[in-house]
Biopython code that builds the backbone (N, CA, C, O; Angstrom):
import numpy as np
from Bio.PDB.StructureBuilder import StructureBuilder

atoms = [
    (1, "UNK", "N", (67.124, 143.600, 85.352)),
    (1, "UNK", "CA", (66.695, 142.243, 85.605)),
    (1, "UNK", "C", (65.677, 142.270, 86.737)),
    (1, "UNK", "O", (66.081, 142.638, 87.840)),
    (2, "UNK", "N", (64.432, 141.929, 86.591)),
    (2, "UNK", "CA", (63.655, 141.581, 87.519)),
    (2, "UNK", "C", (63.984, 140.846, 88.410)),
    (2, "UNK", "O", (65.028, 140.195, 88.378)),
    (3, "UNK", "N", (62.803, 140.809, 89.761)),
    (3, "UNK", "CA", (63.057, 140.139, 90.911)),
    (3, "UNK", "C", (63.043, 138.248, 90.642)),
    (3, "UNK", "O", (63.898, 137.428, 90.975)),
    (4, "UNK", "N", (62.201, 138.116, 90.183)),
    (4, "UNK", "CA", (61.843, 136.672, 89.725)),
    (4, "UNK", "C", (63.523, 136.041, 88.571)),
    (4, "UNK", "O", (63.930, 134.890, 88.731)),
    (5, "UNK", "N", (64.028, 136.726, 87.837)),
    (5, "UNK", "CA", (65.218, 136.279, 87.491)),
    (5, "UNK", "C", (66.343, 136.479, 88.054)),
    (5, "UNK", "O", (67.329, 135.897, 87.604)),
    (6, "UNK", "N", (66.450, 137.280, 89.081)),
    (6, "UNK", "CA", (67.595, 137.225, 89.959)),
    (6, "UNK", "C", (67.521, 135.813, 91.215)),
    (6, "UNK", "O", (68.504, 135.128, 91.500)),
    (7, "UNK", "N", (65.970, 135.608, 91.889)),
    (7, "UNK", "CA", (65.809, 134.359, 92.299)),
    (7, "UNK", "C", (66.282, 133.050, 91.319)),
    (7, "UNK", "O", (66.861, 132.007, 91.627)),
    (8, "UNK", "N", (65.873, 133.463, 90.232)),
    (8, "UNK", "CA", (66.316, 132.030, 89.553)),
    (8, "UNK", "C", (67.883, 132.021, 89.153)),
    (8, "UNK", "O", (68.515, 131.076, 88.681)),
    (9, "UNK", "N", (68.216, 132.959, 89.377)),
    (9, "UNK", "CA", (69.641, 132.635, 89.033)),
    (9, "UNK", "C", (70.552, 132.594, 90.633)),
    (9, "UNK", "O", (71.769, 132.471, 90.772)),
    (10, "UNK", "N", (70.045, 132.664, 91.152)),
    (10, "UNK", "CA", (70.714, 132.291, 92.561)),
    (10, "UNK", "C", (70.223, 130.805, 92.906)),
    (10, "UNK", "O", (71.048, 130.085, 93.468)),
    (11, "UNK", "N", (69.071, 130.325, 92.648)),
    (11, "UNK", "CA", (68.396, 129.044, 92.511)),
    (11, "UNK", "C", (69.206, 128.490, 91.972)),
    (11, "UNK", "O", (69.690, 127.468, 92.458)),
    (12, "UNK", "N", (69.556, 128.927, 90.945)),
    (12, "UNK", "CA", (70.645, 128.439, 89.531)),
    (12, "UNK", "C", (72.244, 127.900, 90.350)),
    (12, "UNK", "O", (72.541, 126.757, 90.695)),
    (13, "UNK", "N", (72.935, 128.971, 90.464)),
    (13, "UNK", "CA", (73.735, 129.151, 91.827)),
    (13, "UNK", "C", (73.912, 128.268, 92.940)),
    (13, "UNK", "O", (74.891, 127.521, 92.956)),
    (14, "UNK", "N", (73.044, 128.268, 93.906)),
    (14, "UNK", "CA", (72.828, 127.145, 95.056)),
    (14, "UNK", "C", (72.866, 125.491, 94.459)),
    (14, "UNK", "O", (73.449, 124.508, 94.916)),
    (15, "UNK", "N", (71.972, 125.651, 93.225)),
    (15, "UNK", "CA", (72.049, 124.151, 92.941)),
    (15, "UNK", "C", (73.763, 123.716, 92.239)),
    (15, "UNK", "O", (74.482, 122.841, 92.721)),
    (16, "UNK", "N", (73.974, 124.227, 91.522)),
    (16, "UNK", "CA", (75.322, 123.903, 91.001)),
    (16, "UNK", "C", (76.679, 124.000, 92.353)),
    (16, "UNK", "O", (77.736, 123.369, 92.359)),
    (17, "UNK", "N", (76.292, 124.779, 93.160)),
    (17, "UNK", "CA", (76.670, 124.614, 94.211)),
    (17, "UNK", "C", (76.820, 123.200, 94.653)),
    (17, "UNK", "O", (77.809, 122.473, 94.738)),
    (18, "UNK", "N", (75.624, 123.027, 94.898)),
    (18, "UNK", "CA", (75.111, 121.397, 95.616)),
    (18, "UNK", "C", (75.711, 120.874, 94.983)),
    (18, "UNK", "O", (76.531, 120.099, 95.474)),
    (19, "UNK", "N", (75.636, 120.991, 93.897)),
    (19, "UNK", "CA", (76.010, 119.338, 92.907)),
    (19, "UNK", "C", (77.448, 119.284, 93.015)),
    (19, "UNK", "O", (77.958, 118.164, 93.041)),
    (20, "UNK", "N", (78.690, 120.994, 93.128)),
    (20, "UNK", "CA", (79.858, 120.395, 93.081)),
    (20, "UNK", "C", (80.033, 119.814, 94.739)),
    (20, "UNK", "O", (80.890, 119.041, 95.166)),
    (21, "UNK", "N", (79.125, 120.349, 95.339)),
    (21, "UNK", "CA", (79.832, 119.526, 97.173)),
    (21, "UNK", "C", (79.619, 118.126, 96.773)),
    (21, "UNK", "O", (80.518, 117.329, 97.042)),
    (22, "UNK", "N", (78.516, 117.692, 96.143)),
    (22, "UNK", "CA", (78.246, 116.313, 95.755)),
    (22, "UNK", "C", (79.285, 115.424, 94.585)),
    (22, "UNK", "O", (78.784, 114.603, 93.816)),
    (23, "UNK", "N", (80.501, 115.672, 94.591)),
    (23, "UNK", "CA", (81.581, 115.637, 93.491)),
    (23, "UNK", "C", (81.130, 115.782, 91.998)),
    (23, "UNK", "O", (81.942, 115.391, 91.159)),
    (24, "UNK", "N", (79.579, 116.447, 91.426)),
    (24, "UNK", "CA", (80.061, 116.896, 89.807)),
    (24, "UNK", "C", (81.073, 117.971, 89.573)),
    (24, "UNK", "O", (81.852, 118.645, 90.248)),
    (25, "UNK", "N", (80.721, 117.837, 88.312)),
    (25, "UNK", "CA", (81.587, 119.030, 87.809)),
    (25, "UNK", "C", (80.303, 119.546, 86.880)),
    (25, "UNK", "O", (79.239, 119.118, 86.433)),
    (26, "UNK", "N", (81.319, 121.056, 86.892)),
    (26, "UNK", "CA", (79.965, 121.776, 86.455)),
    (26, "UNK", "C", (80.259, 121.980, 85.092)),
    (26, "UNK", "O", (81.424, 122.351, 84.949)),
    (27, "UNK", "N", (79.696, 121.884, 84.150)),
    (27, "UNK", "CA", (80.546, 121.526, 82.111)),
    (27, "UNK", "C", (79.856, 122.802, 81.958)),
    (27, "UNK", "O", (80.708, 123.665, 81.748)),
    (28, "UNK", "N", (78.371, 123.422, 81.977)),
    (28, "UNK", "CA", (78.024, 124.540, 81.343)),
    (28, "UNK", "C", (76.467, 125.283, 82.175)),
    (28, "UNK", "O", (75.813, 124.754, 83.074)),
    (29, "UNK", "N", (76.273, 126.300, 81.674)),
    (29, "UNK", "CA", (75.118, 127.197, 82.540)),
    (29, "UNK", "C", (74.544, 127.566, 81.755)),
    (29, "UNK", "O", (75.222, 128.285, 81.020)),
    (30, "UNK", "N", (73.021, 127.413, 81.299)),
    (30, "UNK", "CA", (71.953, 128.355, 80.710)),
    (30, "UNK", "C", (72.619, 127.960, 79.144)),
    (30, "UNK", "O", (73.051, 128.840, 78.401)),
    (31, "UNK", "N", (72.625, 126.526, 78.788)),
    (31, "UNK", "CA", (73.099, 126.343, 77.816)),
    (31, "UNK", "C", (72.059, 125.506, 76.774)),
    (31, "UNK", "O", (71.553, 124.510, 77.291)),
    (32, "UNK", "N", (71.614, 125.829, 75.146)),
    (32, "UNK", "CA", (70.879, 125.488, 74.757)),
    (32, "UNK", "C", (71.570, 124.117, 73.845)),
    (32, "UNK", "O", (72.618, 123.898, 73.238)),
    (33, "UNK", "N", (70.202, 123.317, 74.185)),
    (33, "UNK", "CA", (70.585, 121.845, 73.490)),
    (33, "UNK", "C", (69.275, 121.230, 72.914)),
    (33, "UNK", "O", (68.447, 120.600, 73.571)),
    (34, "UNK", "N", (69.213, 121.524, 71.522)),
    (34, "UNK", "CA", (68.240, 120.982, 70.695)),
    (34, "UNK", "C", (67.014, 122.112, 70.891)),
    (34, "UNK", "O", (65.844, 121.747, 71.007)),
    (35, "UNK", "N", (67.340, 123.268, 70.910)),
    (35, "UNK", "CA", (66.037, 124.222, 70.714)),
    (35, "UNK", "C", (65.577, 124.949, 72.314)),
    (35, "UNK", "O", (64.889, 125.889, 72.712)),
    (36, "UNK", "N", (66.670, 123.551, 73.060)),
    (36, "UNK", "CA", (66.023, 124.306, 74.896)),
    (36, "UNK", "C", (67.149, 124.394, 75.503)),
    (36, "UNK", "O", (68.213, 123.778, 75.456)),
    (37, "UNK", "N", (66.461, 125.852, 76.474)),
    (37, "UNK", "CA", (67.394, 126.094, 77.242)),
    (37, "UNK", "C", (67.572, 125.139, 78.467)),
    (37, "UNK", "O", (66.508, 124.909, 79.041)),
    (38, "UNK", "N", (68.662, 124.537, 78.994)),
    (38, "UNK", "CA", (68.914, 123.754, 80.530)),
    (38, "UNK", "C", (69.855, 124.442, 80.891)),
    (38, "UNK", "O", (70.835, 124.974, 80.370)),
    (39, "UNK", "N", (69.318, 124.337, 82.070)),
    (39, "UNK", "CA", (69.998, 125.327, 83.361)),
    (39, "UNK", "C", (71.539, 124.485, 84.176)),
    (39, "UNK", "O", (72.356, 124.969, 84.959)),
    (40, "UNK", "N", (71.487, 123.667, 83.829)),
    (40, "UNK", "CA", (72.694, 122.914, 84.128)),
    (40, "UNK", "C", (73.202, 121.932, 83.363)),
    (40, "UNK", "O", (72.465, 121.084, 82.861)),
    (41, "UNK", "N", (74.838, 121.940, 83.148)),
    (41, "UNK", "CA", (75.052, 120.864, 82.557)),
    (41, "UNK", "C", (76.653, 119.919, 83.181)),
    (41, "UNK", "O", (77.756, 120.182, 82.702)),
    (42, "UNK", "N", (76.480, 118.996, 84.132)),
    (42, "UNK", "CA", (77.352, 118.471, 84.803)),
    (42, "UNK", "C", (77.754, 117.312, 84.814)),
    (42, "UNK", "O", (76.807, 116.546, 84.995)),
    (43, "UNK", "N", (78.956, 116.668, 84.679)),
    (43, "UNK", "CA", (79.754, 115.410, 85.087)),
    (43, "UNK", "C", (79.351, 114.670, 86.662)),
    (43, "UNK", "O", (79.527, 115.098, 87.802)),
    (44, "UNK", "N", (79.036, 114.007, 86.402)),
    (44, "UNK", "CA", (78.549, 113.063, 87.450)),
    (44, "UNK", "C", (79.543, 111.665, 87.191)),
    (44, "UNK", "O", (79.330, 110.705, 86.450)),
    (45, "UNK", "N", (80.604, 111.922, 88.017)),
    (45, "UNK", "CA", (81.507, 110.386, 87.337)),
    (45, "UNK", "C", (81.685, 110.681, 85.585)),
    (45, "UNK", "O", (82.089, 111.684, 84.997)),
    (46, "UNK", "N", (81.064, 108.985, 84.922)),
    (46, "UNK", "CA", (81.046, 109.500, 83.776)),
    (46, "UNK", "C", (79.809, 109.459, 83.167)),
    (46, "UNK", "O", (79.575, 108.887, 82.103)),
    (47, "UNK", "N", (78.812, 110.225, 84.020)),
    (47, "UNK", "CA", (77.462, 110.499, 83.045)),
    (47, "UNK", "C", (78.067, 111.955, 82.877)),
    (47, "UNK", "O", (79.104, 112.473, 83.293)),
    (48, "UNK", "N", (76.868, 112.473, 81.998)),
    (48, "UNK", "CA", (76.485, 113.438, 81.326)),
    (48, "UNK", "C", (75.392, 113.937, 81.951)),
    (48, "UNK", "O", (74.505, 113.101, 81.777)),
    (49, "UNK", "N", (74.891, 115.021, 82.709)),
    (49, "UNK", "CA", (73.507, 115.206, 83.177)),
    (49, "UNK", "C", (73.384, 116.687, 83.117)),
    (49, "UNK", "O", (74.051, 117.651, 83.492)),
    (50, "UNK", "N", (71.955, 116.423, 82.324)),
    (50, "UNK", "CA", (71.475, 118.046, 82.148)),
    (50, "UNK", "C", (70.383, 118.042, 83.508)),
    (50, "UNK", "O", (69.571, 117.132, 83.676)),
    (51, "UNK", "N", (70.523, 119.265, 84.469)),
    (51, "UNK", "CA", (70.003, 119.556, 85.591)),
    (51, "UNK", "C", (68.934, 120.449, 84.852)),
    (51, "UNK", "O", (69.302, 121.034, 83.833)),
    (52, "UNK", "N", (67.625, 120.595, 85.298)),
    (52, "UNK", "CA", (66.908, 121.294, 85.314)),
    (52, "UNK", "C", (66.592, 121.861, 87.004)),
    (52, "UNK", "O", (66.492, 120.969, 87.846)),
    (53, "UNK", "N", (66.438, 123.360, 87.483)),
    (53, "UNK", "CA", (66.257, 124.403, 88.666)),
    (53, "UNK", "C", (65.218, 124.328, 88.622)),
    (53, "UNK", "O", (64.624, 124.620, 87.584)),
    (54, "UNK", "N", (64.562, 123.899, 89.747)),
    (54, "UNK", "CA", (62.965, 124.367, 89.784)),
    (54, "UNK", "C", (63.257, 124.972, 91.514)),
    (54, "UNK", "O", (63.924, 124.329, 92.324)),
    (55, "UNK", "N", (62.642, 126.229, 91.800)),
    (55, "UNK", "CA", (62.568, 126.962, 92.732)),
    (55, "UNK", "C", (61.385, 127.614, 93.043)),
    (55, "UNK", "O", (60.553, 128.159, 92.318)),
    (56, "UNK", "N", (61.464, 127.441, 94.453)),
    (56, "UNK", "CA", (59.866, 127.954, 95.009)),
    (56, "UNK", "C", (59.823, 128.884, 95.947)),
    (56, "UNK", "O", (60.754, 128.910, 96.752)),
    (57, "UNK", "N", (59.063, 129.566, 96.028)),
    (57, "UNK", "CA", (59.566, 130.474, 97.235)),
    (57, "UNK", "C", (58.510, 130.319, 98.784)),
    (57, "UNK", "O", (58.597, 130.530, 99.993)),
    (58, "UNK", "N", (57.302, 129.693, 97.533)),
    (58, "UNK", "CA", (56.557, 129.680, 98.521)),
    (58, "UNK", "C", (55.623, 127.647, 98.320)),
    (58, "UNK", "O", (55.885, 126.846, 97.422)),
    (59, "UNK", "N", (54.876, 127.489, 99.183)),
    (59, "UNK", "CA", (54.443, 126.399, 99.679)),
    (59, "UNK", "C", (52.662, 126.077, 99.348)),
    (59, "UNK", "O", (51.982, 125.052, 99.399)),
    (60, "UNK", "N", (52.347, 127.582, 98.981)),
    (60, "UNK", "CA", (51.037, 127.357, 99.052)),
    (60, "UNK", "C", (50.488, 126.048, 98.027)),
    (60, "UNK", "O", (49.944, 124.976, 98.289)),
    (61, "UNK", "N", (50.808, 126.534, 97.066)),
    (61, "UNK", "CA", (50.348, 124.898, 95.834)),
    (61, "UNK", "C", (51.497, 123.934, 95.515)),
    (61, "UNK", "O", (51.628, 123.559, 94.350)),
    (62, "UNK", "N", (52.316, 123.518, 96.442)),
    (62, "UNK", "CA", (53.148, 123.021, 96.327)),
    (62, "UNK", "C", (54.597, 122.692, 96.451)),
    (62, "UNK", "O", (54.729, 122.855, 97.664)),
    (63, "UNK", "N", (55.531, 122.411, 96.104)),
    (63, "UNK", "CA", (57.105, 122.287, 95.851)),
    (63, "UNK", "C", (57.801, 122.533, 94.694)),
    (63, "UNK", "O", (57.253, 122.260, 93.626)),
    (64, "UNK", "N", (58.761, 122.937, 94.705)),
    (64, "UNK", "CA", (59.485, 123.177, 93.676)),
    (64, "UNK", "C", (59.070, 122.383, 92.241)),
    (64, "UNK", "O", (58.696, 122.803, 91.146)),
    (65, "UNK", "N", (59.373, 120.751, 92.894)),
    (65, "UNK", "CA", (59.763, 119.579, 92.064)),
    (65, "UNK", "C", (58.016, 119.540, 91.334)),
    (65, "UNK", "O", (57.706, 119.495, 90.144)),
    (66, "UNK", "N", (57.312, 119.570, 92.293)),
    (66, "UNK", "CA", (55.990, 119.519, 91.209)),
    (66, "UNK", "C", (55.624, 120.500, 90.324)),
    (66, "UNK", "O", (54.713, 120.282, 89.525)),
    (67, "UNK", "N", (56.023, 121.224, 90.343)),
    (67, "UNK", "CA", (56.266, 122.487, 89.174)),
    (67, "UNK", "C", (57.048, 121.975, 87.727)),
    (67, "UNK", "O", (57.487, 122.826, 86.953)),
    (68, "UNK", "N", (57.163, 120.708, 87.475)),
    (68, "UNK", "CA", (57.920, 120.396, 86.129)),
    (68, "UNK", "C", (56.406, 119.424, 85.648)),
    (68, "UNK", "O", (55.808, 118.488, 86.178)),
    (69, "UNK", "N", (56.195, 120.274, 84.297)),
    (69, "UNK", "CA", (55.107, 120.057, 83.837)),
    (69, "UNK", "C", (55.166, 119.150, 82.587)),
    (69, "UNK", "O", (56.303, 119.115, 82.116)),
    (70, "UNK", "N", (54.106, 118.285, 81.808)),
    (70, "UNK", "CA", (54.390, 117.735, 81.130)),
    (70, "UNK", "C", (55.182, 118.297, 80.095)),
    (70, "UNK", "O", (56.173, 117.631, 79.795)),
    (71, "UNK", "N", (54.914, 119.822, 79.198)),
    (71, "UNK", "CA", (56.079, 120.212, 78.446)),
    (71, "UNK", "C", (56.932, 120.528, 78.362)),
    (71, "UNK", "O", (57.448, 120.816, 77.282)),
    (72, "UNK", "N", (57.529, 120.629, 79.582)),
    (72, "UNK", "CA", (59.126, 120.636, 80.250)),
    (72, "UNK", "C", (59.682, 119.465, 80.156)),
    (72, "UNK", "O", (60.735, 119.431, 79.519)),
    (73, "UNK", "N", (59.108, 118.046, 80.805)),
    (73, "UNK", "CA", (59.489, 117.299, 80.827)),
    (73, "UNK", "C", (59.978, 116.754, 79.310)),
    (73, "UNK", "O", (61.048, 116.154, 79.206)),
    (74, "UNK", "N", (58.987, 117.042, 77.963)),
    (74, "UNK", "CA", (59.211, 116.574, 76.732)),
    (74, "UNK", "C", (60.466, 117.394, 76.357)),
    (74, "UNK", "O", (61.482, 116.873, 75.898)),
    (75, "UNK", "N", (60.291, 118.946, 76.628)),
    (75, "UNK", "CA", (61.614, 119.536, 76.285)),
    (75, "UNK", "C", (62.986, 118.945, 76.525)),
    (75, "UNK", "O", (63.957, 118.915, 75.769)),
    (76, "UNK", "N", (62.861, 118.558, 77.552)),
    (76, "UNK", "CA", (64.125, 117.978, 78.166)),
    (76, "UNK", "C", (64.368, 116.707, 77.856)),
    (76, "UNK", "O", (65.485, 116.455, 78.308)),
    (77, "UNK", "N", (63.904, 115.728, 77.304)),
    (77, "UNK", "CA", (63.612, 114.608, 76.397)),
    (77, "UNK", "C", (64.281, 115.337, 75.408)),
    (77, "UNK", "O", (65.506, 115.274, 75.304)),
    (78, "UNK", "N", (63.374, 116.232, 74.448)),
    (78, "UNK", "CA", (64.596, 116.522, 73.272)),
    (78, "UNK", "C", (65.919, 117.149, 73.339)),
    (78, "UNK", "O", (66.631, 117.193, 72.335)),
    (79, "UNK", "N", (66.499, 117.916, 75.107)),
    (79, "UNK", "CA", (67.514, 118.296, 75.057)),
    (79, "UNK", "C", (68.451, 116.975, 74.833)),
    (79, "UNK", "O", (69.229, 116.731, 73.911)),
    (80, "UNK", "N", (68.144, 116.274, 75.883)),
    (80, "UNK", "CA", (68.551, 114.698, 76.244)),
    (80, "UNK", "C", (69.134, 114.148, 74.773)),
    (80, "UNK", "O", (70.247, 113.624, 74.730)),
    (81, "UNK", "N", (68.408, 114.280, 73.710)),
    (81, "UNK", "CA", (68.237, 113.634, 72.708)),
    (81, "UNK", "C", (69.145, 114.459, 71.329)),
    (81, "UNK", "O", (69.316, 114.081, 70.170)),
    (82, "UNK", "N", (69.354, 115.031, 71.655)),
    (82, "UNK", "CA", (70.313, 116.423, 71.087)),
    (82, "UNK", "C", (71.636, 115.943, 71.542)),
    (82, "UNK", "O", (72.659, 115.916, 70.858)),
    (83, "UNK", "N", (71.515, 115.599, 72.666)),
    (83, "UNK", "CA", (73.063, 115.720, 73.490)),
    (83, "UNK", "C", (73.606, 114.583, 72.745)),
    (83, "UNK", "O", (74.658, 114.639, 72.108)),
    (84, "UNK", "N", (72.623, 113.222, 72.875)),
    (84, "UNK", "CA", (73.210, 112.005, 72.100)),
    (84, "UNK", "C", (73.196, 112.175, 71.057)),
    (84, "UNK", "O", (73.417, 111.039, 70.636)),
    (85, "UNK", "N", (73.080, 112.884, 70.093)),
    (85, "UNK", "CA", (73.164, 113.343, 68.878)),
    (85, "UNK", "C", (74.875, 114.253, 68.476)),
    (85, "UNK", "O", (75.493, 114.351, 67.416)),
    (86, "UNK", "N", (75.075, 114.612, 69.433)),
    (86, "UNK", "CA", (76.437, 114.894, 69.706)),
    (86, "UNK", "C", (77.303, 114.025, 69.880)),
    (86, "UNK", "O", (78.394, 114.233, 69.349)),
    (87, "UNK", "N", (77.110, 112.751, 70.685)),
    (87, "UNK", "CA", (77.971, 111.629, 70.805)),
    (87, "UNK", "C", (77.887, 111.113, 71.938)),
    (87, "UNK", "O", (78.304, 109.956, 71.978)),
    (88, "UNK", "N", (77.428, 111.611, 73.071)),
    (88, "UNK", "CA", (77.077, 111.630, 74.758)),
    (88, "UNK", "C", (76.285, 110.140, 74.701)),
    (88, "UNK", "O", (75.323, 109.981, 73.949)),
    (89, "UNK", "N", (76.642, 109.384, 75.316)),
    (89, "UNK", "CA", (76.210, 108.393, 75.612)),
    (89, "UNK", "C", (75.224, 108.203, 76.690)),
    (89, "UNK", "O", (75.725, 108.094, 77.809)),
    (90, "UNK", "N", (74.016, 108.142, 76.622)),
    (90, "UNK", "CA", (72.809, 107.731, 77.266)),
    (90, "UNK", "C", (73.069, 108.672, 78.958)),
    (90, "UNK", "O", (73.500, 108.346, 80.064)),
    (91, "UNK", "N", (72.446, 110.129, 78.248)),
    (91, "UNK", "CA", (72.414, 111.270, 79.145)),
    (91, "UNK", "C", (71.205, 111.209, 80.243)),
    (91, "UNK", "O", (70.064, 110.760, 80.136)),
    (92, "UNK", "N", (71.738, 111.696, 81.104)),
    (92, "UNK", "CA", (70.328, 112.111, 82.379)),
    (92, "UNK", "C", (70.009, 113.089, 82.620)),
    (92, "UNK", "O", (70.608, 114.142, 82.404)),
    (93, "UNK", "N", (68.777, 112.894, 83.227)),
    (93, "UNK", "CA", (68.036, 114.304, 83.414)),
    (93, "UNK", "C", (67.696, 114.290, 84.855)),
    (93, "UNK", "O", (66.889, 113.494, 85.336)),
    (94, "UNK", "N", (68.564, 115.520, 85.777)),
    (94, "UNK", "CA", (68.172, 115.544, 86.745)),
    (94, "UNK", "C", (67.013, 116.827, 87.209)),
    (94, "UNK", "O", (66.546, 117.546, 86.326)),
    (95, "UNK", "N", (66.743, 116.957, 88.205)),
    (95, "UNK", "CA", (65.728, 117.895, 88.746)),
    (95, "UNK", "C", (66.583, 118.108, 89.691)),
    (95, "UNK", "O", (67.016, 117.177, 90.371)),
    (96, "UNK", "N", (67.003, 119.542, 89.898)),
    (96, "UNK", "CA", (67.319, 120.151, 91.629)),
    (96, "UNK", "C", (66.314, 120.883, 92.095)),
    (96, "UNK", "O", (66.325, 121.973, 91.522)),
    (97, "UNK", "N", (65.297, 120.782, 93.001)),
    (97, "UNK", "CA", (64.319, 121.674, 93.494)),
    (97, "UNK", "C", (64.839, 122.117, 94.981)),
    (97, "UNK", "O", (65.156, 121.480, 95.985)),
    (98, "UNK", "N", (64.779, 123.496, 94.654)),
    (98, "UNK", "CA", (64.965, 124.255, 95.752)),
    (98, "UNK", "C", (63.732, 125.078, 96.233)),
    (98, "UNK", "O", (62.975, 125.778, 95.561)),
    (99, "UNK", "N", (63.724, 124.794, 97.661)),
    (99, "UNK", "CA", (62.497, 125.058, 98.398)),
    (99, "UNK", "C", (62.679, 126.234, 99.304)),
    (99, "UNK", "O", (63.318, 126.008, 100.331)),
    (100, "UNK", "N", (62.211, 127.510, 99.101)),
    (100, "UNK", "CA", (62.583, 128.577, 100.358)),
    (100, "UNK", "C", (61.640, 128.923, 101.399)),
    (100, "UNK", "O", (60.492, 129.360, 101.316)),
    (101, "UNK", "N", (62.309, 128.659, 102.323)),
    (101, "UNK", "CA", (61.355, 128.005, 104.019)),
    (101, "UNK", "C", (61.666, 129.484, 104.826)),
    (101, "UNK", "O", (62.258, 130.415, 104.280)),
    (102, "UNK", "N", (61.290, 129.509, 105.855)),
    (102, "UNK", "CA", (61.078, 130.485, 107.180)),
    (102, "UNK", "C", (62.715, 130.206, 107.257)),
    (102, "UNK", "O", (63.337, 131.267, 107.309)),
    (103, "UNK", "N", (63.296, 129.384, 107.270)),
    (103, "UNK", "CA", (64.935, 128.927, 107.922)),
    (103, "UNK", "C", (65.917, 128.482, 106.991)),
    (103, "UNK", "O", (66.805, 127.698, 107.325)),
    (104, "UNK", "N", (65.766, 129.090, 105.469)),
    (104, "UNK", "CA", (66.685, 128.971, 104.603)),
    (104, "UNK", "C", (66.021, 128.250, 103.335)),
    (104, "UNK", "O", (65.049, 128.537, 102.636)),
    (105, "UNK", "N", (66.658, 127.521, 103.328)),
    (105, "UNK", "CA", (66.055, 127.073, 101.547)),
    (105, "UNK", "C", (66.638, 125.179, 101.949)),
    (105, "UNK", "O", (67.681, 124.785, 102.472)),
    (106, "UNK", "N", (65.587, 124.505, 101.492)),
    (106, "UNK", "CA", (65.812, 123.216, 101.469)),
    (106, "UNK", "C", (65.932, 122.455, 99.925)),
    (106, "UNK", "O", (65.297, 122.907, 98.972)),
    (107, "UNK", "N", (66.639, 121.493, 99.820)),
    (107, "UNK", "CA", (66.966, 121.835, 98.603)),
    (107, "UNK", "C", (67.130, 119.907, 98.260)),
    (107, "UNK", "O", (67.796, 119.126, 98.939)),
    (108, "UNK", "N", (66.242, 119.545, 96.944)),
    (108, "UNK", "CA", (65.630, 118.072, 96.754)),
    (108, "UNK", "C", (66.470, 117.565, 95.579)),
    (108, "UNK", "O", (65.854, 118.088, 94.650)),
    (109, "UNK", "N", (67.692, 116.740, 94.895)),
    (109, "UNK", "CA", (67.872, 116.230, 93.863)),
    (109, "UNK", "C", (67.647, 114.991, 93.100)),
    (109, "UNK", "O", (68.387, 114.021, 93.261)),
    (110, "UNK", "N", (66.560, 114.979, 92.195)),
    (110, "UNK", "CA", (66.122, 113.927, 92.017)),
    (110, "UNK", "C", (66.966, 113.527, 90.965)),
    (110, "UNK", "O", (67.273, 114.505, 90.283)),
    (111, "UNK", "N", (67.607, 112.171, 90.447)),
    (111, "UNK", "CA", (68.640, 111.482, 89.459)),
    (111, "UNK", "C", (66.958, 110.731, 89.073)),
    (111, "UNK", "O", (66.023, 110.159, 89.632)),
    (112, "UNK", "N", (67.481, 111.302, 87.494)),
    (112, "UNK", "CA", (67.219, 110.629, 86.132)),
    (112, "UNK", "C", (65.297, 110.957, 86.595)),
    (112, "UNK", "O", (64.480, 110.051, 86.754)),
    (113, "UNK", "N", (65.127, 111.800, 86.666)),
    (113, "UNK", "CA", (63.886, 112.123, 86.785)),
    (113, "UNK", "C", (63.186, 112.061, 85.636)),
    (113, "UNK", "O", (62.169, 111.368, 85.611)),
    (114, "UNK", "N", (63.499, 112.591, 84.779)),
    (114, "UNK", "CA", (63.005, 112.614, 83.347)),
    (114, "UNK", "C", (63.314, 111.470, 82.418)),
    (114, "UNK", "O", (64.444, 111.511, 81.933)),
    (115, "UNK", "N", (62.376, 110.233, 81.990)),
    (115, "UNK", "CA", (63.041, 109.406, 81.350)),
    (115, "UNK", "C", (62.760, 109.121, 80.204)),
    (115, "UNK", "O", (62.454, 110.209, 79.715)),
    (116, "UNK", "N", (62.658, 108.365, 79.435)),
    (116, "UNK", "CA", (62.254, 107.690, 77.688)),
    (116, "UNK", "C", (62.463, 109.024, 77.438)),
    (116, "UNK", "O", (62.362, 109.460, 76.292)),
]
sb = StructureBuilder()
sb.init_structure("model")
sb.init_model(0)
sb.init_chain("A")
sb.init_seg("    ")
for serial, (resi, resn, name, xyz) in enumerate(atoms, 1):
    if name == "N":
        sb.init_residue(resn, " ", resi, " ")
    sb.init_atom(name, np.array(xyz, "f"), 0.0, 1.0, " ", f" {name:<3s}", serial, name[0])
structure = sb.get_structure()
């Protein structure tokens, strides 16, 4: 496993982290829904939310969170749309961006980022 997928799976890691200090629960990891892979899939109360990891290491062009591009965003629309196709009632799409700084990693969760 390369260097770049061991970051993302500790990215992976830290965020599901976050989310259980934040009371989800964590339902599944690296799990495909409607053709795409999402990197998280957690209980929030009683939503349903597929997390997408965006991780940065560095600052030069940006943040994590601006790194989700328009065909990510559609992907995740059709994961979204898969899920309710299962029976999931009007699912969300979150973003965890994790940012790695001089003094650790700062770390951004945006709710329902991805919408229509």
């Amino acid at each position: 496993m390369g260097v770049a997928q061991d970051r993302g799976r500790a990215g992976e890691a830290l965020a599901a982290a976050y989310l259980e200090l934040m009371g989800c629960r964590l339902v599944a990891r690296n799990v495909r829904l409607g053709g795409v892979e999402v990197d998280l899939v957690v209980d929030d109360g009683p939503s349903r939310v597929l997390v997408e990891v965006r991780l940065r290491s560095r600052g030069d062009y940006g943040g994590a969170a601006e790194t989700l591009g328009p065909a990510k965003r559609d992907r995740l629309r059709r994961a979204a749309s898969a899920l309710e196709q299962q029976g999931v009632r009007h699912p969300r799409v979150d973003v965890v961006a994790v940012d790695l700084v001089a003094t650790g990693a700062v770390i951004a969760h945006y709710r329902n980022a991805v919408t229509g």
